[in-house]
N, C-alpha and C positions, 0 to 999 in steps of 0.2 A: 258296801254293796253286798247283798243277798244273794245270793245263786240258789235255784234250785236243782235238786240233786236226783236225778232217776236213776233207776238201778236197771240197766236193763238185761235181760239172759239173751244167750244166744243160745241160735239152736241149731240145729244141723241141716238144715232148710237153706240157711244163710249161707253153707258155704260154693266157690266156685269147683271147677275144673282144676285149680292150683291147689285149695281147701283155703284158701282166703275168704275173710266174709266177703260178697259180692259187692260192688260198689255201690249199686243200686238200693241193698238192704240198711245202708246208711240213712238214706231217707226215710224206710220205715223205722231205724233206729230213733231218728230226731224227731219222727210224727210220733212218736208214744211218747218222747221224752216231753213234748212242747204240747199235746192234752194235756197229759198227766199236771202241765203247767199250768196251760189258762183253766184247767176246768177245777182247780182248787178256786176260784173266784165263784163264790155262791150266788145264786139269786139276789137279786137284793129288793125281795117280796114285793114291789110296788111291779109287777107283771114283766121286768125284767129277765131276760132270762142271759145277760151279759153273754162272754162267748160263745156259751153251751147253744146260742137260737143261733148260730151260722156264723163261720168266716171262710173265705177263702185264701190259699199261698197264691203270693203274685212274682214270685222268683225263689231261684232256691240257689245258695253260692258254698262248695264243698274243697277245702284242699285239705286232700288227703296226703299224711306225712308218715304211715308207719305203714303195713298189714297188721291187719287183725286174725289172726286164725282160730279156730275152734278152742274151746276151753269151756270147765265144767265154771266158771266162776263169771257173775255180770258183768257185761263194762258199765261206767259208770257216764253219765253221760250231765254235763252241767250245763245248766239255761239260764239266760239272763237277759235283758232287754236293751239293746243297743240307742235303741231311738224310737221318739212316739211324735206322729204328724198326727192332726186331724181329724185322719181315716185310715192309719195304717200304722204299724210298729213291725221295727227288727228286732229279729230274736236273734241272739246267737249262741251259740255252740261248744264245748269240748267237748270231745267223746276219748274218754282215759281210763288209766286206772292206774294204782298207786304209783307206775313206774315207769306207764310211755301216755306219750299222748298221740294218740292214730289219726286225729282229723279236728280240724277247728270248720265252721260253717255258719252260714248264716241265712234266714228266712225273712222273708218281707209277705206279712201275713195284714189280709184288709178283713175289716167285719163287715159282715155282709147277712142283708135282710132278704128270709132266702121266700119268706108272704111275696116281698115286692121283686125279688130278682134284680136286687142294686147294692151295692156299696152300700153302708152305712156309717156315721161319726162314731169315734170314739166315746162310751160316756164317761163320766167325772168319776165313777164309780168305778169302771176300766181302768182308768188311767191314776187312778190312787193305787189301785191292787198295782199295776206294773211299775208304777213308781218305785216301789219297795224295791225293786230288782235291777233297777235300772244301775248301768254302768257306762259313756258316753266315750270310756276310752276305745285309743283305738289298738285290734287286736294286730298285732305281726304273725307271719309268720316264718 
């Protein structure tokens, strides 16, 4: 199974009242890490425009197991593809680095046709690219 790997910085923006990053920044953690994912999926020139033309999150599941506090160094954040239905795929999540791991999560992302304002099917072209990634085990924590 492939994972893919984002690097993400923190910045000082992120942190709370305590200087933990804020729990909420988690999400913008996992939304850069999971573009950064689907949108390595290119065109595939027959007027396609795979994820990059719309999806939307239809859940978002977060158990956070460490703090994170400021540091000059990225966390690393790993993606991978839990399951593909029809019209929708889980992503999930660690967000770590070499020596803790601060939160495992997961995303239930639908593509979505944003011309018609509906859902749309997965295409075969989708679902090759997230094949590569895919892992069906299940994560503990």
């Amino acid at each position: 199974m492939a994972r893919h790997i984002f690097r993400c910085p923190l910045r000082w923006a992120d942190m709370d009242a305590f200087g933990h990053v804020n729990n909420v920044v988690f999400l913008r953690y996992l939304e850069e890490a999971r573009i950064d994912f689907m949108f390595r999926l290119p065109s595939a020139g027959d007027g396609s425009a795979s994820f990059s033309g719309g999806s939307v999150v239809a859940r978002h599941e977060i158990d956070y197991l460490r703090p994170l506090v400021h540091r000059h160094e990225p966390v690393t954040v790993e993606t991978w593809v839990a399951d593909i239905t029809a019209a929708s795929m889980t992503v999930r999540y660690e967000v770590k680095d070499e020596a803790t791991l601060y939160a495992r999560a997961s995303t239930v992302v639908v593509p979505y046709n944003l011309a018609k304002q509906r859902p749309r099917r997965i295409t075969a072209e989708e679902k090759a690219f997230l094949e590569k990634y895919r892992d069906d085990g299940a994560v503990t924590v």
